[in-house]
C-alpha positions in Angstrom: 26.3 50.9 21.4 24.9 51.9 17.8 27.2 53.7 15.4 24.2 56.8 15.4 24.2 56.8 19.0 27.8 57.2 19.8 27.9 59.9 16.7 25.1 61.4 18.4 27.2 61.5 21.7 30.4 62.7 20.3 28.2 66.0 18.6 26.3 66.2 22.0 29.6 66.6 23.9 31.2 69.6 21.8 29.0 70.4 19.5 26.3 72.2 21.8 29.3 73.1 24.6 29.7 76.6 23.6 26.2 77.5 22.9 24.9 76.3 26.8 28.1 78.3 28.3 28.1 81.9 29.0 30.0 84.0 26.5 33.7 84.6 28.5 35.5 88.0 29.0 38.1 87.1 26.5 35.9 85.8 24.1 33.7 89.4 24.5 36.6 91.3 24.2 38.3 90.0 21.0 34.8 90.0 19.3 34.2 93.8 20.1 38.2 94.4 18.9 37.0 92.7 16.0 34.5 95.0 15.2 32.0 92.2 15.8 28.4 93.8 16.7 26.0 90.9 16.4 25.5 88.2 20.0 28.3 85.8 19.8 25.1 82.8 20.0 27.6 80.3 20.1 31.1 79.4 20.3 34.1 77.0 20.6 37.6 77.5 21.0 40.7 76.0 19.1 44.1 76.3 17.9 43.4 76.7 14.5 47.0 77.7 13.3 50.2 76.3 14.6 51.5 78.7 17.6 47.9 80.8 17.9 45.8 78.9 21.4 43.0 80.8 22.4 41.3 81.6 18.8 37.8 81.1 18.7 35.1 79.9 16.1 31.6 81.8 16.8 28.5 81.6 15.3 27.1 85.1 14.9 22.8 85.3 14.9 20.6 83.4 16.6 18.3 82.2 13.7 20.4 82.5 10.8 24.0 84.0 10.6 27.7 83.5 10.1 30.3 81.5 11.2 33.4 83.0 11.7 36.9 82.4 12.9 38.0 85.1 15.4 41.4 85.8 17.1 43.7 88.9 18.5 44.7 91.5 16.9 43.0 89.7 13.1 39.7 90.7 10.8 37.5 87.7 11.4 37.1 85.1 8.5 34.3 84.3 7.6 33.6 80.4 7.1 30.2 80.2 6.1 26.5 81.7 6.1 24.1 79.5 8.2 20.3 79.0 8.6 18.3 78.3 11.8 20.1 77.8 14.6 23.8 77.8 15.2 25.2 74.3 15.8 29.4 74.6 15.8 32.3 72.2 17.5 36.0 72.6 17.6 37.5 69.0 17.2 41.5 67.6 17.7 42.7 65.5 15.2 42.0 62.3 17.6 38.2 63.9 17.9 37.8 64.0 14.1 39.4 60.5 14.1 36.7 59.4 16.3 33.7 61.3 14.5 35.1 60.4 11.2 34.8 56.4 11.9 31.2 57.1 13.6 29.6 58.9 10.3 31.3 56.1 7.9 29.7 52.9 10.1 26.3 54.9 10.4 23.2 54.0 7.8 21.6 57.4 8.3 24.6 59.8 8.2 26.7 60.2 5.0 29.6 62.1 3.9 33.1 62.3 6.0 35.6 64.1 7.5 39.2 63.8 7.7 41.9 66.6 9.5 44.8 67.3 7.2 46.8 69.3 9.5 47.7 68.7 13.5 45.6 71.5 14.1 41.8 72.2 15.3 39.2 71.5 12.6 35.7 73.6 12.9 32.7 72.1 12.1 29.2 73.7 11.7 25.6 72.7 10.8 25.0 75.3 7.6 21.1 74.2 7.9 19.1 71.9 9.4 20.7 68.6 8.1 24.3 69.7 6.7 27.4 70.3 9.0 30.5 71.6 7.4 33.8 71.3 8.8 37.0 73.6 8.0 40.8 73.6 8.8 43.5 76.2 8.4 45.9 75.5 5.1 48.9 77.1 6.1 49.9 76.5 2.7 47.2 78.4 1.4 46.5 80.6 4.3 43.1 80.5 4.5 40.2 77.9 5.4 39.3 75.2 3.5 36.7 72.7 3.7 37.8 69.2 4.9 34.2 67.4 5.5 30.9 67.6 5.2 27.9 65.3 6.3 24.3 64.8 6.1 21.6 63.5 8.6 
C-alpha cells in the first residue's frame, strides 16, 4: 500500500467522522452554554487536557469559519479561522504517530506533525491544501501549534 494511500485512509477515517454524524445532545448542549450560535458543521471529540474527557473540537460555518475548542462550564478557544469547508480530526498520540510517518514517506505531502503531550492533538484543514494541528501546553495553558502539512 502507497504511503499517500494509507495517509489518505488514516484522514478518511477521523478526519470526515464528525462531519457525516449527527450533532449529539451533549455536544448541542455545551455549544449553546457556550454561547455558541453558529451550526456546529463538524466535530470531533478528545481529551485535550489531562483529567477533562468529553471536550470537543468544532468547526463553526459551513463555507468558511472557525475552529474552536469547546468544553463544560469554559469560553471556547478559538484555534484558527478557516476557508471552504470544514475538515477537522481528533488524533491519540499513537494516531499522530501513525499519520506523522505517513506524511514524512509521502512525495506529494510535506510538513509534519509530532504530539508533545499524552493528550489529544486537533488537526484542521485552514484551506483547501493546509491542515493545522494543535495540542494543549499545560505549561503554557493555551493551544499551540504542533504540525502543519500541505497537499
Amino acid at each position: 500500500m502507497t504511503t499517500t494511500r494509507v495517509l489518505v485512509l488514516v484522514l478518511a477515517s477521523v478526519v470526515t467522522a464528525g462531519a457525516w454524524q449527527s450533532t449529539p445532545a451533549e455536544l448541542s448542549a455545551i455549544a449553546a452554554a457556550a454561547g455558541i450560535e453558529q451550526e456546529v458543521s463538524a466535530w470531533c471529540r478528545g481529551e485535550f487536557r489531562a483529567g477533562y474527557p468529553g471536550t470537543f473540537a468544532v468547526a463553526v460555518g459551513s463555507s468558511g469559519g472557525r475552529y474552536l475548542i469547546i468544553e463544560r462550564n469554559s469560553s471556547p478557544i478559538e484555534l484558527a479561522r478557516f476557508t471552504g469547508k470544514p475538515s477537522i480530526a481528533c488524533y491519540s498520540r499513537s494516531e499522530v504517530r501513525t499519520l506523522a510517518d505517513s506524511i514524512r514517506r509521502s512525495a506529494t505531502i510535506h510538513g509534519g506533525v509530532a504530539s508533545r503531550w499524552n493528550t489529544t492533538t486537533v488537526c484542521g484543514f485552514v484551506d483547501n491544501t493546509t491542515s493545522v494541528c494543535w495540542q494543549y501546553s499545560p505549561d503554557d495553558r493555551t493551544f499551540v501549534k504542533v504540525g502543519e502539512w500541505v497537499t
